[in-house]
C-alpha positions in Angstrom: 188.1 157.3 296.2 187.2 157.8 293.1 184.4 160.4 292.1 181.4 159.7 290.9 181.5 162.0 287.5 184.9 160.3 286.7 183.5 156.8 287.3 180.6 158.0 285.7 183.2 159.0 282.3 185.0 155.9 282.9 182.6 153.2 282.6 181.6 153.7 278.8 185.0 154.5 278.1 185.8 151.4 279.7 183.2 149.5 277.7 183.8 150.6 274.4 187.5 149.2 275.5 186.8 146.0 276.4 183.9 145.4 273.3 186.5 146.2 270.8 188.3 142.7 269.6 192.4 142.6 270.8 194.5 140.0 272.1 192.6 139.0 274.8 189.8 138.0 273.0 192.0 136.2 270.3 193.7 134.3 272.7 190.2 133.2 274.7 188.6 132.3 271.4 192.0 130.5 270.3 192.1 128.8 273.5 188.2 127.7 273.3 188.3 126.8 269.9 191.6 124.3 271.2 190.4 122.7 274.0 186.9 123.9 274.6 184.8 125.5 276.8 186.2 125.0 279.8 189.6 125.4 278.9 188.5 128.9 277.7 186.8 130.5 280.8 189.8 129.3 282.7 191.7 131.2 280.3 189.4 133.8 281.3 189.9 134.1 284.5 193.6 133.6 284.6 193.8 136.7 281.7 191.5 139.0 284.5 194.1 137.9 287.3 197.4 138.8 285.0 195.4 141.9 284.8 195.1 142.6 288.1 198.8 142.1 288.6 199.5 145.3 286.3 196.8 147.1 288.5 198.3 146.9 291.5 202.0 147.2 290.0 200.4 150.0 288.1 199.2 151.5 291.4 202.5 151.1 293.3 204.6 152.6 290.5 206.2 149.4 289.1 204.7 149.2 285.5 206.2 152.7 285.6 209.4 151.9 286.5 209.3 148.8 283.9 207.7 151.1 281.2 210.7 153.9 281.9 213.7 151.5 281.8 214.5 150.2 278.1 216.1 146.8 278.9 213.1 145.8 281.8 210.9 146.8 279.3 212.7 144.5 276.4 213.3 141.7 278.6 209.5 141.3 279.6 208.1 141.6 276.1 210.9 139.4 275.0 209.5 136.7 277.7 205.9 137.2 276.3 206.3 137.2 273.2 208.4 133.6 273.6 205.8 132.1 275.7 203.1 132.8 273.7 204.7 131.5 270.3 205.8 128.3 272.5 201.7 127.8 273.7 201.0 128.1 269.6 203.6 125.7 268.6 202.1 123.4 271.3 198.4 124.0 270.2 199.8 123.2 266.4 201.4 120.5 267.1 198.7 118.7 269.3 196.5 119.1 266.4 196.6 116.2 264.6 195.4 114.7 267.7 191.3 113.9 267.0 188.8 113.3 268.8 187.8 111.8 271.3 191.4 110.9 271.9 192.4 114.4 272.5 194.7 115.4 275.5 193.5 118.7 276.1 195.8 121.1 278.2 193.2 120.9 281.5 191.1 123.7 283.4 194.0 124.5 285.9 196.9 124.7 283.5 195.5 127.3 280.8 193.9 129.1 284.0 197.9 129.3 285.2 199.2 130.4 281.7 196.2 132.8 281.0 197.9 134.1 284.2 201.7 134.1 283.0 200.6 135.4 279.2 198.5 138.4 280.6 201.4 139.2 283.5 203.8 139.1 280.7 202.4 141.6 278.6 203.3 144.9 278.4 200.9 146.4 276.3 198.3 145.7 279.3 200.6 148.1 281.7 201.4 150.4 278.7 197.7 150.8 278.4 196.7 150.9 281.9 199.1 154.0 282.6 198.0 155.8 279.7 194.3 155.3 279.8 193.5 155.5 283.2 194.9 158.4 284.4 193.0 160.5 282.5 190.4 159.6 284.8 191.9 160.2 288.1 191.2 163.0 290.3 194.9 164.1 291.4 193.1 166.0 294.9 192.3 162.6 296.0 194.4 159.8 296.7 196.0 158.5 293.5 196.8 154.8 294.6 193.6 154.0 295.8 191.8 155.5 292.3 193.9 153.3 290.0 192.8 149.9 292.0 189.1 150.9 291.9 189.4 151.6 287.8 191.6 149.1 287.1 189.6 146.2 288.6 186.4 147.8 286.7 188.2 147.3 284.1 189.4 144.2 284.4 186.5 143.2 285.5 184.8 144.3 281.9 187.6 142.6 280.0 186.9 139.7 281.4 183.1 139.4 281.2 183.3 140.4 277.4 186.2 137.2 276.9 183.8 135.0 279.3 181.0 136.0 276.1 183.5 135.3 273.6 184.6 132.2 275.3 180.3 130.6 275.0 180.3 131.8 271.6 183.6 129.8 270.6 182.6 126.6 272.5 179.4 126.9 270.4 181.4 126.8 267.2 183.5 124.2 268.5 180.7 122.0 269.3 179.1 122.0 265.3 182.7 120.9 264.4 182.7 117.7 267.0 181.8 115.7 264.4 184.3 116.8 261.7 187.4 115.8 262.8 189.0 117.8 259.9 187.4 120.6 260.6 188.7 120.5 264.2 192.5 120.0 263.5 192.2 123.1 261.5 190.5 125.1 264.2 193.2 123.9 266.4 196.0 124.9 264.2 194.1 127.8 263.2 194.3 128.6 267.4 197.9 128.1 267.3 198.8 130.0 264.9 196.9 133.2 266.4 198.5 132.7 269.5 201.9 132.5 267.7 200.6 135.6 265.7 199.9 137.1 269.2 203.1 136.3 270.4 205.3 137.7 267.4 203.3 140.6 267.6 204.5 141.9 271.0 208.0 141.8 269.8 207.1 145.0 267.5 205.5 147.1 271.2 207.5 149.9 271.4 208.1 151.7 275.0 206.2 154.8 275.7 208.4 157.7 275.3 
């Protein structure tokens, strides 16, 4: 298992990681700001359990393989990158819908593409296989040291979108009675999440 001096290193490392705004927290607050609160922790959730999924492939070598082989490496950012620009166009388009007539996308949906979007990035694996083997002690078993700091933190990740999720549902509560300011937000959401997706296109493999 993991030492405690390197878990000791890890955890402010970690932190600092997981504080500092990036796609995740774009996409919760985009998400939030779309089809409130609820909406956004499932988000959440399904972005911590994507994250899990490059843990454990992390731990078992696949992100490694996927990293190493150009055209595995294209086709999943390619897949990403498309799904998240199709969620943005959706969010966009769904707009112009107000309130309180608005067909939001439902808990148990954007908890399955918070899922999909966060297993279909490979910046997350990229960064997983650079950052936390720096931590790892290699005279103790390997596997099991990349689980342990890879759900910590995912785990961290997730509680800091969780924060960023109440603080977006707070803003989209003062606009409940604007509806104009609300179709904006929305549009405003899908277009970051199309922003998001176009930008994975330009993630280079690690040579």
């Amino acid at each position: 298992m993991t030492g405690m001096n390197n878990l000791l290193l890890f955890l402010p490392a970690a932190l600092l990681v997981a504080l500092t705004p990036g796609p995740g927290i774009f996409y919760v607050a985009a998400r939030t700001l779309a089809g409130g609160r609820g909406e956004g922790m499932a988000s959440s959730i399904g972005l911590g359990i994507g994250g899990l999924v490059h843990v454990i492939a992390g731990a078992v070598g696949i992100s490694a393989l996927v990293m190493a082989s150009a055209e595995a490496f294209t086709m999943v950012k390619i897949l990403g990158a498309v799904y998240l620009v199709w969620l943005g166009l959706k969010a966009w388009r769904e707009a112009r819908v107000f309130l309180p007539t608005i067909r939001t996308t439902g808990s148990r949906q954007a908890f399955r593409e918070g899922i999909i979007v966060e297993a279909l990035n490979p910046k997350t694996a990229a960064f997983f296989l650079a950052f936390i083997p720096q931590f790892v002690d290699a005279a103790q078993p390997v596997g099991a040291q990349f689980v342990v700091l890879g759900v910590v933190s995912v785990a961290l990740n997730t509680t800091a979108d969780i924060v960023v999720t109440y603080g977006a549902a707070i803003a989209r509560a003062d606009l409940e009675n604007r509806p104009s300011l609300i179709m904006r937000a929305r549009r405003a959401s899908g277009a970051v999440m199309c922003g998001l997706g176009a930008s994975l296109l330009f993630v280079r493999r690690s040579t």
